[in-house]
C-alpha positions, 0 to 999 in steps of 0.5 A: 500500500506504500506510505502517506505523508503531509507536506505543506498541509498536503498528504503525499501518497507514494507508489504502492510497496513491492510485494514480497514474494518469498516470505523466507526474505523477510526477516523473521522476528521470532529468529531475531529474539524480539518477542517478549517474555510473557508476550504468549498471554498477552490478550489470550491470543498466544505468540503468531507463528506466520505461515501465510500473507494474503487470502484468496478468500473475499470477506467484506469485513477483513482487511485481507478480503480486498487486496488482490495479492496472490497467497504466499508461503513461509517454507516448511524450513522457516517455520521448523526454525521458528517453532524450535527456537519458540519450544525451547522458550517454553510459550504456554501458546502458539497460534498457527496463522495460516487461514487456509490452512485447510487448502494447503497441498498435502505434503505442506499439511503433513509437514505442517502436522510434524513441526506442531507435534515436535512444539507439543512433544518438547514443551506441552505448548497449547497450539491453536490452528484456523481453518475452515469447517466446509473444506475439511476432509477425512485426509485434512483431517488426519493433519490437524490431529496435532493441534491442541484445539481448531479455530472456525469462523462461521461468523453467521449462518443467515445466507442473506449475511453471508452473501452479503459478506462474501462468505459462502455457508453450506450447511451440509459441507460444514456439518460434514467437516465438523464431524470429521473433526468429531470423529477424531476426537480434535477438539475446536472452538467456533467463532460468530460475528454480532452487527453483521448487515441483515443479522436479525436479533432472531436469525443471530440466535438461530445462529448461536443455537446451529452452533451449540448443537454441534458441543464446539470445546469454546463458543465465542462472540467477535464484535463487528469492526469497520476496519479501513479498506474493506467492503463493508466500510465503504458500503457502511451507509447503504447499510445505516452503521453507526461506528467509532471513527477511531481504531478499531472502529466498533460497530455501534449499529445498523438497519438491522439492529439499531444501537440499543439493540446491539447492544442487548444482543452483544450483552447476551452474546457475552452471557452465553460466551462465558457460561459456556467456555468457562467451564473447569474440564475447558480451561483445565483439559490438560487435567487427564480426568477431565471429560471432553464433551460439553454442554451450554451451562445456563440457568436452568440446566440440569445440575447437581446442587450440594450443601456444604452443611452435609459436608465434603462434596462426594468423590464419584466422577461426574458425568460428562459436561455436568454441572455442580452448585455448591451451597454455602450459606452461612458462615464457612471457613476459608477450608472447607470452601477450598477442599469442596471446590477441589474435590469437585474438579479432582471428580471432573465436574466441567462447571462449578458455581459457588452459591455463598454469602458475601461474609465468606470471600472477606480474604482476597486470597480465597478468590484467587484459590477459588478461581484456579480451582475451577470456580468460575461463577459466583452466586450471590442474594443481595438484600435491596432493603439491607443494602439500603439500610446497613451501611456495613452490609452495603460495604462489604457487599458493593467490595466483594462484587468489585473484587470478582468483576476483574480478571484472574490469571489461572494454571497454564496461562488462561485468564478468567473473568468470573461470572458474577450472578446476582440475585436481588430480593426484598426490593421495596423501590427502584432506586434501591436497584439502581444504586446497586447496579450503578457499583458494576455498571461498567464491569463486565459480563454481571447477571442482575436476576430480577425475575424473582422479586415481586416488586420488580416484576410488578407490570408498572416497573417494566418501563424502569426495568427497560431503561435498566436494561439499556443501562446495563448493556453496552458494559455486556452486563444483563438483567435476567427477568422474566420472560413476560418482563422481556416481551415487555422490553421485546416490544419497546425495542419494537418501537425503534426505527429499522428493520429488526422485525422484532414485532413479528419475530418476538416470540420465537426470541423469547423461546430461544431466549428461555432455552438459552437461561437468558430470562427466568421461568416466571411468567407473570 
């Protein structure tokens, strides 16, 4: 693209860079020692070992999709080199960069398959590759069983958005693919996009639910950005988005769904991100006793609930995917808390909640021992009418939920934001909830469960419910409400201008919405 410069006020365009066409010419900053110990854990994403530049691949949303350069290779020699010199640092994760890896020649793919099992052989790395699912087949996948887990973007699986992003969806293909990938038991994460054009609030769950009957190891939500030189910035009017004119350029909104409504999907998006990837058997799968298989753990799945009053949990193994709540209400020794949650993940229970009182977590360094065993998800009653009243309760309560709404790094390099589930009762007016809530607002990912209190379910305080809502969202928090409170918000959002088709479409959300934990199970 060559260099922009001002001179004399004037910007100055140079001719366009020469393309490299032998990536082994350039200089490679793993060999050069320039990447910084620790780098591997910045923002999750692990140390990028480059194999490929350019795409043949359009996506209107990726800055790769409008360049016409033809796909280039790092040879097998290259990246042998750059993978000897980063196992021997012992990085706890390298990302295969190579998004067509899938399309590769199979002698690259077999080469390819050896240097990543030499990285895990010698230094147990977590090695993440990308592919995508409708160009898997059975001898492809005989050359990603090396990988610790497969990265696919299906991104939306509404065909008027992928046409209109230039990303084919064959339903079947894709299927296909990813039970070849089951079949070989080669565990992978899908990755959807939120504020693409004609994305519906329906047809984006429709999406989420495609994707979790296929029991993906993690499910994860990107937020649109309209990055500079791709096809949807310069047709961003056509398509009504509101976006932040500073990098990276967030997607505020569209015709399809207007601001406030991306933000209520991107809310609950993050919801069902969170209750399903952080799980104990995902971010401890090294743990040879943890079970594979996975379910969406939300509100009202089935799981087991113990009282820690009856003592230790038991030790018999769980069963795969399942749940555990444990129960602590009262005053508990910082001990028995500790000895219960690891008794729980040496039985492989891949998700535990700890329902406990505020008086118990006093010690910041009971989280910190809480959460590197396993307990991702907190649950809390907080008292409105106390929180008022009681100075001391309000206190201790208001530190508690801000210690937890931060992030912790766990064994082996993962960090976790623990969900934070607040379940408010004895609410006497509004302004009780909204002091609460104004301590997290802008703390990601809290759950206010409202939909038990009758106060607050009462039909003259929905409208205060849905300025709550609209509140609580753009930090990707959620008010969890019950489903006759939700058609409520359901048709004020109605009332914004767009074609969300929200009206017509509003009790197939709710459905979803309710199988997904989203709202509660009263229905008054």
């Amino acid at each position: 693209s060559g260099f922009v410069y001002r001179q004399n006020e004037q910007s100055i365009r140079n001719r366009p860079a020469d393309v490299v066409s032998d990536l082994d010419q350039l200089p490679s900053p793993v060999l050069a020692n320039m990447m910084p110990a620790g780098s591997d854990n910045k923002n999750g994403l692990g140390i990028m070992l480059e194999g490929t530049r350019a795409c043949p691949f359009r996506c209107a949303f990726c800055f790769e999709g409008d360049k016409q350069t033809k796909t280039r290779f790092a040879s097998l020699e290259r990246l042998r080199a750059e993978a000897t010199f980063l196992s021997n640092r012992g990085p706890h994760h390298i990302h295969m960069l190579d998004p067509i890896l899938c399309a590769s020649r199979r002698e690259r793919l077999e080469g390819l398959g050896d240097i990543l099992r030499t990285i895990r052989e010698r230094s147990g790395t977590f090695i993440s590759v990308e592919a995508y699912a409708d160009l898997i087949t059975p001898a492809v996948a005989d050359c990603l069983q090396v990988g610790s887990v497969l990265d696919i973007g299906l991104q939306s699986i509404n065909q008027q958005t992928t046409k209109s992003i230039l990303r084919p969806f064959k339903r079947e293909k894709w299927l296909r693919g990813v039970q070849y990938l089951r079949e070989r038991d080669i565990k992978f994460n899908v990755y959807l996009i939120s504020g693409l054009p004609f994305e519906t609030v329906l047809t984006f769950l429709q999406g989420v639910e495609f994707t979790l009957r296929e029991n993906p190891f993690r499910l994860f939500f990107n937020e649109l950005c309209l990055l500079n030189g791709t096809l949807l910035r310069r047709n961003a009017a056509e398509y009504d988005y509101e976006f932040d004119s500073q990098a990276p350029y967030f997607v505020y909104g569209n015709r399809w769904m207007p601001r406030p409504v991306l933000a209520f999907v991107q809310a609950f998006a993050k919801v069902i991100e969170r209750n399903y990837s952080y799980k104990a058997s995902i971010l401890f799968s090294s743990l040879p006793w943890m079970k594979a298989r996975h379910r969406c753990g939300m509100e009202h799945d089935a799981r087991l609930k113990h009282d820690l009053h009856n003592g230790l949990p038991l030790s018999d193994n769980a069963e795969p995917g399942a749940s555990i709540e444990l129960q602590g209400s009262g005053s508990f020794e910082d001990q028995i808390l500790l000895q219960s949650a690891a008794q729980v993940l040496l039985s492989g229970y891949s998700r535990i909640i700890l329902r406990t009182d505020f008086e118990n977590l006093v010690r910041p360094q009971t989280v910190v021992e809480l959460v590197n065993r396993g307990v991702f998800h907190f649950k809390f009653e907080l008292d409105l009418e106390r929180f008022d009243r009681d100075l001391q309760y309000k206190k201790l309560s208001s530190r508690i939920l801000s210690s937890l709404a931060c992030e912790f790094s766990v064994s082996g390099g993962a960090r976790v934001r623990p969900v934070i589930d607040i379940e408010v009762v004895n609410c006497s007016a509004f302004r009780q909830l909204d002091e609460a809530v104004a301590i997290l607002v802008d703390r990601l990912g809290v759950i206010w469960n409202t939909w038990r209190d009758d106060y607050l379910e009462a039909a003259e305080q929905r409208q205060q419910l849905f300025l709550l809502l609209q509140k609580v969202t753009p930090a990707r928090s959620w008010i969890r409400m019950s489903r006759a409170s939700m058609s409520d918000c359901l048709q004020r959002f109605s009332q914004i201008p767009g074609e969300h088709n929200l009206a017509s479409d509003q009790e197939e959300i709710l459905a979803f919405m309710q199988n997904l934990g989203l709202t509660g199970v009263r229905n008054v």
